[in-house]
GUMAR-824737 format. One record per residue (C-alpha): x, y, z; residue number from 1; residue in three letters. Coordinates in steps of 0.05 Angstrom, whole numbers, plus 5000, padded with zeros to 4 digits. Layout:
% residues N
<rec u="X" v="Y" w="Z" seq="NUM" type="ALA"/>
...
This chain:
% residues 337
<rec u="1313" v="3531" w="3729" seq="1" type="UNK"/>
<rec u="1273" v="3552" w="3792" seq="2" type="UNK"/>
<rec u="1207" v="3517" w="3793" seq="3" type="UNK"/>
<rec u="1136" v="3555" w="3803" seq="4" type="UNK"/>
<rec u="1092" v="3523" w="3860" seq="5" type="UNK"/>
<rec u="1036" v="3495" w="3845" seq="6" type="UNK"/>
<rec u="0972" v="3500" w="3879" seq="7" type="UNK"/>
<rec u="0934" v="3427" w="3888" seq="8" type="UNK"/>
<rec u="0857" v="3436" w="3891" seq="9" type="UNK"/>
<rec u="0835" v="3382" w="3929" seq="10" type="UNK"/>
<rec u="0769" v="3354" w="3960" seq="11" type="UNK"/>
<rec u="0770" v="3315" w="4032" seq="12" type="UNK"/>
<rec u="0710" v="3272" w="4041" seq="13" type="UNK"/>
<rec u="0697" v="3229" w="4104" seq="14" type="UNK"/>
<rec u="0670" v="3165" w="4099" seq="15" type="UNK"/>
<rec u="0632" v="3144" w="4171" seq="16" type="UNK"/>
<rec u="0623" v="3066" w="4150" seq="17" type="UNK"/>
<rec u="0631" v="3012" w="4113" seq="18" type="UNK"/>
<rec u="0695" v="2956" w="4100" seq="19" type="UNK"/>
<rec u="0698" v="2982" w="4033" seq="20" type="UNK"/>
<rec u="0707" v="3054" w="4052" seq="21" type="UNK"/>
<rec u="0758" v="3100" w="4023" seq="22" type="UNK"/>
<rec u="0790" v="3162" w="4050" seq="23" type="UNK"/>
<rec u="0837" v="3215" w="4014" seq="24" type="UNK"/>
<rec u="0903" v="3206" w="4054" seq="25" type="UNK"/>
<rec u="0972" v="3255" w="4050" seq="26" type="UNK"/>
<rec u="1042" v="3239" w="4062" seq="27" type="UNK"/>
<rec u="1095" v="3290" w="4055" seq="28" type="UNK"/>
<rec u="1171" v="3302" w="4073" seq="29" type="UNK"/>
<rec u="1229" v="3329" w="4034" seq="30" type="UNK"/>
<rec u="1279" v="3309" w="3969" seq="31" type="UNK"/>
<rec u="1323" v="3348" w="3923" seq="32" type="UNK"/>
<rec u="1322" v="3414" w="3955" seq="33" type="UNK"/>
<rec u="1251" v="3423" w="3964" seq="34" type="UNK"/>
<rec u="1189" v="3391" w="3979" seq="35" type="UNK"/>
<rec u="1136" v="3333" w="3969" seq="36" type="UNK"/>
<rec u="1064" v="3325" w="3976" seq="37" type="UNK"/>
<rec u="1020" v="3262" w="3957" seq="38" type="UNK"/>
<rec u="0948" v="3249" w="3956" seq="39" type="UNK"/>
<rec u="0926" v="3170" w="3955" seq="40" type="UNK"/>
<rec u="0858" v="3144" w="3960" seq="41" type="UNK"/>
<rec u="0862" v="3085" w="4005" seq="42" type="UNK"/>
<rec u="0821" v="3036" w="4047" seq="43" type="UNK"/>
<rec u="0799" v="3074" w="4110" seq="44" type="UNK"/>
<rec u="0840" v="3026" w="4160" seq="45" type="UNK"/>
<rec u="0898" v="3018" w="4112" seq="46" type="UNK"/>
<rec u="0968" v="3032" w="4134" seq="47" type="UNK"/>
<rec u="1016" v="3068" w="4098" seq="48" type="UNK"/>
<rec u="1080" v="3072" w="4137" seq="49" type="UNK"/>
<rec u="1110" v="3012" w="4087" seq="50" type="UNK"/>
<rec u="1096" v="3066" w="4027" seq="51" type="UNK"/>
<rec u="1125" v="3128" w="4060" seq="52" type="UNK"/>
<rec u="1189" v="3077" w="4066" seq="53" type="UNK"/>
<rec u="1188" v="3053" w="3993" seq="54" type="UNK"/>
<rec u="1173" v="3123" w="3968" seq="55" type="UNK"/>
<rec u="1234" v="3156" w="4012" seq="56" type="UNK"/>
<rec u="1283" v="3109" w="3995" seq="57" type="UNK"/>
<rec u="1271" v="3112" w="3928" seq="58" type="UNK"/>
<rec u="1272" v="3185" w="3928" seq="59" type="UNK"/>
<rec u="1340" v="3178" w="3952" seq="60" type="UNK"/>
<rec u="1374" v="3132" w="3902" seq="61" type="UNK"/>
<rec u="1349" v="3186" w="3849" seq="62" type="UNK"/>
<rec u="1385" v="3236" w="3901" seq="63" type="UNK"/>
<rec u="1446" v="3197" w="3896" seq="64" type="UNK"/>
<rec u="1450" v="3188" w="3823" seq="65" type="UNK"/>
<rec u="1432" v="3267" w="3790" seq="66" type="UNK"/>
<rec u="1452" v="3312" w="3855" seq="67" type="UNK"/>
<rec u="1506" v="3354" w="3838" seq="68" type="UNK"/>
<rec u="1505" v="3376" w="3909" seq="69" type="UNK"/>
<rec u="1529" v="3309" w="3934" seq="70" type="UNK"/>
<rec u="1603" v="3301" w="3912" seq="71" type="UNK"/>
<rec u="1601" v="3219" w="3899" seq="72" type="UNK"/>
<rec u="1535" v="3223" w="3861" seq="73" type="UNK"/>
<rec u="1538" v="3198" w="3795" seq="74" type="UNK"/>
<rec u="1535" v="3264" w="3749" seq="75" type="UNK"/>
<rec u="1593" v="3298" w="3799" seq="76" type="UNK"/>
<rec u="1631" v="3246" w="3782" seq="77" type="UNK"/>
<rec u="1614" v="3252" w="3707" seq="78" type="UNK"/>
<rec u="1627" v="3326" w="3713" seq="79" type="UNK"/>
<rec u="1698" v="3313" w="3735" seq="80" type="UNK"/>
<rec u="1715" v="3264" w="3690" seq="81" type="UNK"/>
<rec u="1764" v="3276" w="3625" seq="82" type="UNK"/>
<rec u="1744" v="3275" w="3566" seq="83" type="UNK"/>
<rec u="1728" v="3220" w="3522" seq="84" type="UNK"/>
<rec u="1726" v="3174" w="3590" seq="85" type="UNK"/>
<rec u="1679" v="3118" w="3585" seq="86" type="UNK"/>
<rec u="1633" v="3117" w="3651" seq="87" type="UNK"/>
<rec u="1579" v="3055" w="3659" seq="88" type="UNK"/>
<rec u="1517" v="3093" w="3691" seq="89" type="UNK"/>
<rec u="1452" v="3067" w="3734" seq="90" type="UNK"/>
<rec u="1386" v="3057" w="3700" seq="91" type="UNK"/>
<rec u="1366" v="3114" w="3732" seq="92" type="UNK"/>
<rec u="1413" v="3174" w="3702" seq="93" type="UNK"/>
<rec u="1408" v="3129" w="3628" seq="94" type="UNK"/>
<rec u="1333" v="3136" w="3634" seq="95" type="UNK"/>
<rec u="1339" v="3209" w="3645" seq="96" type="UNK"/>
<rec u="1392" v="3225" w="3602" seq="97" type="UNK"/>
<rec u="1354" v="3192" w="3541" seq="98" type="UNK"/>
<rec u="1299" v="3239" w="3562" seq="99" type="UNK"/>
<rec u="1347" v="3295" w="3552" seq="100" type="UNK"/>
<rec u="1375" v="3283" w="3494" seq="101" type="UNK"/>
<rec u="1312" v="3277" w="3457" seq="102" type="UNK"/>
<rec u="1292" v="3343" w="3486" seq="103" type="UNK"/>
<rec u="1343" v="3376" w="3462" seq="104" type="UNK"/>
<rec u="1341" v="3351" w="3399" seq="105" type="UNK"/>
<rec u="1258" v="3368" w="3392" seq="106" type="UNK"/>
<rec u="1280" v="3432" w="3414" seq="107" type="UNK"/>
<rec u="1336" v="3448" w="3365" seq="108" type="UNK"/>
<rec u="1383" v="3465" w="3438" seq="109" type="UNK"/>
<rec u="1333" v="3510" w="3475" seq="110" type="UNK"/>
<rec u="1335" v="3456" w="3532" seq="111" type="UNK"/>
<rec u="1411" v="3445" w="3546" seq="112" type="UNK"/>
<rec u="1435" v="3409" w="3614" seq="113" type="UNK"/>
<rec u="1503" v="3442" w="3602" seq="114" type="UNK"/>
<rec u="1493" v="3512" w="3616" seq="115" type="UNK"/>
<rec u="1510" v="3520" w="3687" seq="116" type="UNK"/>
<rec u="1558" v="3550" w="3684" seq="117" type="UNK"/>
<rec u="1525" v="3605" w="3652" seq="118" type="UNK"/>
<rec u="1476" v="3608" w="3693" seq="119" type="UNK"/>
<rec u="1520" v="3616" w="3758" seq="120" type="UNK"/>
<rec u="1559" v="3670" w="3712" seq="121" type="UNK"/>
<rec u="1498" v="3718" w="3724" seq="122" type="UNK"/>
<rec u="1493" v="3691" w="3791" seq="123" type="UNK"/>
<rec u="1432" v="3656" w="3792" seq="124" type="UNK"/>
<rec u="1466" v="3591" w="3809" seq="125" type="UNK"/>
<rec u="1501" v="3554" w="3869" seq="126" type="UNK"/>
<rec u="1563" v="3588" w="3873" seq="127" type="UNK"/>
<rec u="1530" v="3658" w="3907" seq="128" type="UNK"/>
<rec u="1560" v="3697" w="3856" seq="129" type="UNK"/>
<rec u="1532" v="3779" w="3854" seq="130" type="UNK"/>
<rec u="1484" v="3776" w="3805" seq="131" type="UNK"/>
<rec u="1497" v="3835" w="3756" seq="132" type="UNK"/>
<rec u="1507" v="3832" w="3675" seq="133" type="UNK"/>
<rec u="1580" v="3795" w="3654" seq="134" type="UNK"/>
<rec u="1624" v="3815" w="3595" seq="135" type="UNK"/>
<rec u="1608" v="3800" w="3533" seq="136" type="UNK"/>
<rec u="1680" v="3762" w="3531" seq="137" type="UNK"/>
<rec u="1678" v="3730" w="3589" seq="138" type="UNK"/>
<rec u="1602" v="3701" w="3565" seq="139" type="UNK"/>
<rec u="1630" v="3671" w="3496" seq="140" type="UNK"/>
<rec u="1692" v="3633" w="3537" seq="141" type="UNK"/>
<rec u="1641" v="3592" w="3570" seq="142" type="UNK"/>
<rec u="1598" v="3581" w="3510" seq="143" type="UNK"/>
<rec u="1658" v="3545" w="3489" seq="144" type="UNK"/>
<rec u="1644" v="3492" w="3550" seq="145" type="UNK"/>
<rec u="1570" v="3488" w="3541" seq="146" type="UNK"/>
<rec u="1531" v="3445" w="3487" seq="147" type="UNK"/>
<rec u="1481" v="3377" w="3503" seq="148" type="UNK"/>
<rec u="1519" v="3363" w="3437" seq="149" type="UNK"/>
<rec u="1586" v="3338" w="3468" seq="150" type="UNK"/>
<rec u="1551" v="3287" w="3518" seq="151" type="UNK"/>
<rec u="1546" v="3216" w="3490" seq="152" type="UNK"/>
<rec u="1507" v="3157" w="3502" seq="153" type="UNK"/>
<rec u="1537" v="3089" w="3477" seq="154" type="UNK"/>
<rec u="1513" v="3031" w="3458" seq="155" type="UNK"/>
<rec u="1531" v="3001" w="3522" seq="156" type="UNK"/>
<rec u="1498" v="3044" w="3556" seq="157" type="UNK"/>
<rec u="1563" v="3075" w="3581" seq="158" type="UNK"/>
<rec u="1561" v="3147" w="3576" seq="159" type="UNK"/>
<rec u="1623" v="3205" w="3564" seq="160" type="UNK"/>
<rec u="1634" v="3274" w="3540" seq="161" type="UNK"/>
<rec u="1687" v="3306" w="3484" seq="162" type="UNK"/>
<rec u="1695" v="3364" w="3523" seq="163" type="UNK"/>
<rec u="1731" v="3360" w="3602" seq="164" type="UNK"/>
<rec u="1704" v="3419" w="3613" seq="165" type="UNK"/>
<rec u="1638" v="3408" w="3603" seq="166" type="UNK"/>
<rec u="1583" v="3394" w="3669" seq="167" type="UNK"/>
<rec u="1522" v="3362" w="3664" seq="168" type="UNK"/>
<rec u="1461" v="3393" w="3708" seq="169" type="UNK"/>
<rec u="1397" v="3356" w="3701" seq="170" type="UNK"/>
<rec u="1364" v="3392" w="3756" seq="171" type="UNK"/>
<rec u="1308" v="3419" w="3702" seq="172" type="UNK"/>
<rec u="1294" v="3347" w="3697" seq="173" type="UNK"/>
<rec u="1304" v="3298" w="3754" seq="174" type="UNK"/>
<rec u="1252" v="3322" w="3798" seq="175" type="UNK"/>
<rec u="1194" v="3306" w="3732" seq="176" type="UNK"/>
<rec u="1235" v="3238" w="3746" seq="177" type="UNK"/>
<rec u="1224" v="3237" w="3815" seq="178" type="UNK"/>
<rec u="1155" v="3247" w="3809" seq="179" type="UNK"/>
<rec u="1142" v="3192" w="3745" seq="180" type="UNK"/>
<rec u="1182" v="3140" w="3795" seq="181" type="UNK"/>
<rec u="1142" v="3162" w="3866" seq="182" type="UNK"/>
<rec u="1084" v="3149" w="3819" seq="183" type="UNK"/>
<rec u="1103" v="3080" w="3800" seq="184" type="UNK"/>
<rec u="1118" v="3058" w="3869" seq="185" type="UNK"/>
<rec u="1047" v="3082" w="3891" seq="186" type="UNK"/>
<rec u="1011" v="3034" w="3828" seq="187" type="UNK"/>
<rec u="1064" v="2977" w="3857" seq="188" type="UNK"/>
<rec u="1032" v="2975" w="3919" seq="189" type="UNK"/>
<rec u="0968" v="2969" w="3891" seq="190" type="UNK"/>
<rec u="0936" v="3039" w="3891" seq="191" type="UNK"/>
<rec u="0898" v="3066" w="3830" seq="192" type="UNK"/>
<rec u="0877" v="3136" w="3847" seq="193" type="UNK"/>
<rec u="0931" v="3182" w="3869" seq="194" type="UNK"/>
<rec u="0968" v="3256" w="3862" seq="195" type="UNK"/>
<rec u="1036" v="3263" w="3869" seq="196" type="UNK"/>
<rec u="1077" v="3323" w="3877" seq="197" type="UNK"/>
<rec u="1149" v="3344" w="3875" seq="198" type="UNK"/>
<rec u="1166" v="3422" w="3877" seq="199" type="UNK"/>
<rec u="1118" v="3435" w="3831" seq="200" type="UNK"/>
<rec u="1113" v="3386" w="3787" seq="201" type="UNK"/>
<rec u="1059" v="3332" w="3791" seq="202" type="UNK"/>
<rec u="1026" v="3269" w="3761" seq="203" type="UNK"/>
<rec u="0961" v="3250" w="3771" seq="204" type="UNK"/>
<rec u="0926" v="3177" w="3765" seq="205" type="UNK"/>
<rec u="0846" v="3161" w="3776" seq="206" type="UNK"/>
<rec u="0811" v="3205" w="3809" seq="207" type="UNK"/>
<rec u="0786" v="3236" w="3879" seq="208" type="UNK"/>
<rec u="0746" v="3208" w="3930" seq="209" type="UNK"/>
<rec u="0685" v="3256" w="3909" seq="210" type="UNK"/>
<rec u="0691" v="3215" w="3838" seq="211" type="UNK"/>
<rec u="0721" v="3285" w="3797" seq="212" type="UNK"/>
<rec u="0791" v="3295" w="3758" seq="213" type="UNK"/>
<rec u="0850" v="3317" w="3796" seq="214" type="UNK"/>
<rec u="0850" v="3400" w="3788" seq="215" type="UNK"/>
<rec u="0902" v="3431" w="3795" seq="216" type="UNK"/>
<rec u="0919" v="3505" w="3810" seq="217" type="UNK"/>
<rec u="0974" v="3549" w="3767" seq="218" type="UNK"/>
<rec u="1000" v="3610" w="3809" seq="219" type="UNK"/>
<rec u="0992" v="3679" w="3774" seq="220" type="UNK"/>
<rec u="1056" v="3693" w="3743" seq="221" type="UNK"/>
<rec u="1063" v="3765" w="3768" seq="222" type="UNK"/>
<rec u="1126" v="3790" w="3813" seq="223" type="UNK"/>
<rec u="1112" v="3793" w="3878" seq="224" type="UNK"/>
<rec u="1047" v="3742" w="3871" seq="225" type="UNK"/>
<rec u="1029" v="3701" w="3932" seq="226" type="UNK"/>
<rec u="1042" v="3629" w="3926" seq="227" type="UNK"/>
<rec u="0970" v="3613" w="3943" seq="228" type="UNK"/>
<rec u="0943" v="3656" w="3889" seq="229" type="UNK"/>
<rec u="0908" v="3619" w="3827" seq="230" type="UNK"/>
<rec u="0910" v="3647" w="3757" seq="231" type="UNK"/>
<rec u="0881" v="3584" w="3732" seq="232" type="UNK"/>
<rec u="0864" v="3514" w="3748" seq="233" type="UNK"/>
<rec u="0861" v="3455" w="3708" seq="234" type="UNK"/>
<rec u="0832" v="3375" w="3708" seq="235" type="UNK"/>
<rec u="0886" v="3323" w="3699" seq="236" type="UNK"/>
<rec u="0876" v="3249" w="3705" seq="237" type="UNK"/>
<rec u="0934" v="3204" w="3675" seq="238" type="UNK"/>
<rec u="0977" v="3256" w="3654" seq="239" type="UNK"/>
<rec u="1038" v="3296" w="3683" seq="240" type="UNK"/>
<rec u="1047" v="3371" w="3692" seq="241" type="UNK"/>
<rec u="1101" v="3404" w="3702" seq="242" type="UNK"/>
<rec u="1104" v="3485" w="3702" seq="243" type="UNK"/>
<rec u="1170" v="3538" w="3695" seq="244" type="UNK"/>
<rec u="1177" v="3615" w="3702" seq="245" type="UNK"/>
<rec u="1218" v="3675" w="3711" seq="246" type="UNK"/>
<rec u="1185" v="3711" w="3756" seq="247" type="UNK"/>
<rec u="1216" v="3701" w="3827" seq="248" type="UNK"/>
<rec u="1277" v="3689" w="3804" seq="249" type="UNK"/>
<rec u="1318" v="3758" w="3766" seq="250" type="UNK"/>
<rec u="1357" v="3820" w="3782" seq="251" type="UNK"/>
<rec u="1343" v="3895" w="3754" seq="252" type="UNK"/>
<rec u="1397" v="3933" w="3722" seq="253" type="UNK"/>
<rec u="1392" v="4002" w="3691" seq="254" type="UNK"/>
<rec u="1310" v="3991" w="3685" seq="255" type="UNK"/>
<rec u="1329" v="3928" w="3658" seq="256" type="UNK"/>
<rec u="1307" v="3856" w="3688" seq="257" type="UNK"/>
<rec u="1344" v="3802" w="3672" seq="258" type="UNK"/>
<rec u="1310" v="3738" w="3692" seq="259" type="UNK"/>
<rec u="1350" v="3664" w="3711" seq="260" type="UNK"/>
<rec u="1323" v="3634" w="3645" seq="261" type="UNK"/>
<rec u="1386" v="3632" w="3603" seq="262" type="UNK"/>
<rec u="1382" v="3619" w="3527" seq="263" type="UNK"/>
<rec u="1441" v="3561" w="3512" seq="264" type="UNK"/>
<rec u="1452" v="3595" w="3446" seq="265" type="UNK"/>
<rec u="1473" v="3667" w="3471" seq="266" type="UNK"/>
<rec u="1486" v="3653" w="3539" seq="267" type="UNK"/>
<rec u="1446" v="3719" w="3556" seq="268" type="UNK"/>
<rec u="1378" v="3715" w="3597" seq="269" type="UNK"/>
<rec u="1325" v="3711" w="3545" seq="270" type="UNK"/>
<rec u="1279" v="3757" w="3533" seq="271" type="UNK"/>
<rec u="1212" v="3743" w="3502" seq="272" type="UNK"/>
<rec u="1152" v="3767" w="3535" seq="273" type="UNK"/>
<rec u="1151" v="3688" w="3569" seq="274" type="UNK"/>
<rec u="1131" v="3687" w="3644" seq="275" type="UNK"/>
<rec u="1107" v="3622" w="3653" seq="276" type="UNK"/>
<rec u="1091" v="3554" w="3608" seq="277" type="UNK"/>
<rec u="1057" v="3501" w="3637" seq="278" type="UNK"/>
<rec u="1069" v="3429" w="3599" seq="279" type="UNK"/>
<rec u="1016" v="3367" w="3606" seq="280" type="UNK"/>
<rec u="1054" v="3301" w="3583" seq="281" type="UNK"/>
<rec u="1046" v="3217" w="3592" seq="282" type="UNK"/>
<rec u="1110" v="3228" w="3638" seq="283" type="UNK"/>
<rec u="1135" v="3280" w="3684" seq="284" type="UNK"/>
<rec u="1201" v="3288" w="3666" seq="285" type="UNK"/>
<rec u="1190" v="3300" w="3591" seq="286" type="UNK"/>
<rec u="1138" v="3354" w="3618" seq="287" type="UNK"/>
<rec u="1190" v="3385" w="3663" seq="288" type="UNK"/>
<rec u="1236" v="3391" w="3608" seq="289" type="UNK"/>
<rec u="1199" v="3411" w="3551" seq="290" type="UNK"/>
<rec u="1177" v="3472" w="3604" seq="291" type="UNK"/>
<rec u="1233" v="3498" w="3612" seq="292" type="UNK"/>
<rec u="1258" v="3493" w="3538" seq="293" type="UNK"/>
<rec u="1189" v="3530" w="3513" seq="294" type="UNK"/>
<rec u="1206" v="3583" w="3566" seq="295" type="UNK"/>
<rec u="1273" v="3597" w="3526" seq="296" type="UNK"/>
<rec u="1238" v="3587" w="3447" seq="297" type="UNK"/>
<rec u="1183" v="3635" w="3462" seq="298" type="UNK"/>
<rec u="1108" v="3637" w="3447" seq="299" type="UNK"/>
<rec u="1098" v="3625" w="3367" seq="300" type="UNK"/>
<rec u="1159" v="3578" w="3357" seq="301" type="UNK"/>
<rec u="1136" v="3538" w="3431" seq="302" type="UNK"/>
<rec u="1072" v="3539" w="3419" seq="303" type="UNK"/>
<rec u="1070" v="3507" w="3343" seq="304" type="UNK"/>
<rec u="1125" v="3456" w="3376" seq="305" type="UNK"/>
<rec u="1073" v="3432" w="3428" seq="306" type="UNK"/>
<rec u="1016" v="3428" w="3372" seq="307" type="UNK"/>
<rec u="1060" v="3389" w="3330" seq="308" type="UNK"/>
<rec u="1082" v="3337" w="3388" seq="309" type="UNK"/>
<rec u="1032" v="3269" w="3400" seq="310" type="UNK"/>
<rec u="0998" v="3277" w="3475" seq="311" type="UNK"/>
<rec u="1029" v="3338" w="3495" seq="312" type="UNK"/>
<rec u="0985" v="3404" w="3517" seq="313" type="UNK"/>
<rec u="1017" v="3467" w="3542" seq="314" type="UNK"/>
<rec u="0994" v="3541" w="3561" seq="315" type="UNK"/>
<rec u="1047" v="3598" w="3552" seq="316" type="UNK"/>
<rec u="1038" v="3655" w="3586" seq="317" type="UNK"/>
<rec u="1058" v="3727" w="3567" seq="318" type="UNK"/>
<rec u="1077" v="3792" w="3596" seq="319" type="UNK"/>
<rec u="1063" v="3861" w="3560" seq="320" type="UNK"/>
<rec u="1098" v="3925" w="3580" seq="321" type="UNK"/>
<rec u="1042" v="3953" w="3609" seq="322" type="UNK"/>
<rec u="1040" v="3886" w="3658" seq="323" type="UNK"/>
<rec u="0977" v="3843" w="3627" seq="324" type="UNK"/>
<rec u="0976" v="3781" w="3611" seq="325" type="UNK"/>
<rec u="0954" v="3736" w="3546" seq="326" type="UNK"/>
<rec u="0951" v="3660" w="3554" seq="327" type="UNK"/>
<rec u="0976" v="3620" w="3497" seq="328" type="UNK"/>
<rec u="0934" v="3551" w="3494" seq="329" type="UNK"/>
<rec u="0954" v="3495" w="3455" seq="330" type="UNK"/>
<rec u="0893" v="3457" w="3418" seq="331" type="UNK"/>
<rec u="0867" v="3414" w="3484" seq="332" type="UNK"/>
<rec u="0897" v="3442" w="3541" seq="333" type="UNK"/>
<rec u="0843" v="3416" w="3597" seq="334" type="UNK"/>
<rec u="0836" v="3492" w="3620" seq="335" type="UNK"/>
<rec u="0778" v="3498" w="3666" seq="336" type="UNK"/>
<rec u="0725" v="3544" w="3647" seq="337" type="UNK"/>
């Protein structure tokens, strides 16, 4: 699922003296098809070339591992093996995949890492296909190769599938990942106060120089909405947020839109009024994931999901006919008044 940008509000204030003094510093670059931004507060003369290194590299071994744009990564090579084939995996993918599997079980199948090729059916994934609305045939053939159901994790930590034909995408996923393990690099090297920021999705630790929360800016989940426009901002400190929506990404048929958010049990785009849910979680990649899968269950069923979970906050937003929006707050989302 395409991710929403999110807008980070941040603060720069200049120290002039002082060996204790602390700046706000940035480093950014590129991983997994997009973009990353990241906010430290640091001593004023402290170097952080050594970080940039630890942080890219590390970004890459994640790269390597879920990228099923890179033919030898580890879930291409799970996607073409046979069935019932026994593959030893890293860390990495087990940690993710664990992750997965629990949301998909929280979430009765609304979040499904198997529905690709659904998704590039109505042509809102990799292949380029047109996007226009598929048989109702040719949709129920591929449900028949879709289902988080037929991936196992053993014992040994080995991993397989009962169906060949099933392939694993854990794109909704590994970039909450990639943010929860750019985040632990930064507290191994000794910093405390810090925003990361991966396509979207971000984690916050401490706070900024100025001494306030982390805020953070949601984009207003209209068509046609300039990424720089905020709908609404909230504090985070020690949490992860991840958000998801369908508004940049759909196709118009017949006075119809169809949006890229498929629902795993139909196989059709859903519809439900659902433009945009933002998740706050301890870690990233649950918060990416459990995003996405509210996007597909819808406002009332979502919403009472996200009450019912331990540390977890969310807003849902929906979209009338007439084009105005309700928000949907769980019981402490950290909305900013």
């Amino acid at each position: 699922m395409k991710k929403i940008a999110i807008l980070l509000l941040l603060t720069w204030i200049i120290p002039v003296s002082g060996c204790n003094a602390k700046k706000e510093a940035t480093l950014s670059g590129r991983t997994m098809g997009t973009t990353y931004h990241i906010k430290v507060l640091i001593g004023y003369f402290d170097d952080l070339s050594g970080l940039e290194k630890k942080i890219d590299l590390r970004l890459d071994e994640i790269n390597r591992s879920m990228s099923v744009f890179q033919p030898d990564s580890e879930i291409s090579r799970f996607n073409a093996s046979g069935a019932y084939t026994l593959m030893p995996v890293s860390q990495d993918f087990l940690t993710v995949l664990k992750t997965a599997k629990t949301l998909h079980d929280q979430t009765q199948g609304a979040w499904d890492g198997t529905v690709s090729p659904l998704v590039d059916l109505w042509g809102f994934g990799k292949t380029g296909n047109t996007r226009q609305i598929p048989s109702t045939e040719t949709i129920h053939q591929l449900l028949q190769r879709t289902g988080f159901q037929h991936i196992q994790i053993h014992p040994d930590n080995s991993i397989s599938k009962s169906i060949a034909d099933i392939s694993l995408n854990l794109g909704s996923i590994a970039k909450g990942y990639g943010v929860d393990q750019v985040a632990m690099v930064i507290e191994k090297n000794g910093i405390q106060n810090y925003l990361v920021e991966i396509g979207g999705e971000v984690s916050a630790a401490g706070r900024r120089i100025d001494g306030e929360k982390w805020r953070i800016g949601i984009n207003k989940p209209e068509k046609g909405s300039p990424y720089t426009e905020v709908y609404k901002v909230v504090t985070l400190e020690n949490k992860a947020l991840a958000t998801s929506g369908d508004y940049r990404n759909f196709f118009e048929q017949d006075g119809k839109i169809y949006s890229h958010v498929i629902d795993p049990k139909t196989g059709f785009p859903v519809s439900n009024h659902v433009v945009s849910v933002t998740i706050i979680a301890d870690t990233c990649t649950y918060a990416d994931g459990l995003a996405t899968a509210v996007m597909v269950m819808g406002p009332q069923s979502g919403l009472a999901l996200i009450n019912r979970l331990p540390d977890v906050e969310g807003l849902i937003i929906t979209m009338a006919a007439d084009g105005s929006l309700t928000d949907h707050f769980s019981n402490g989302f950290p909305i900013e008044p």
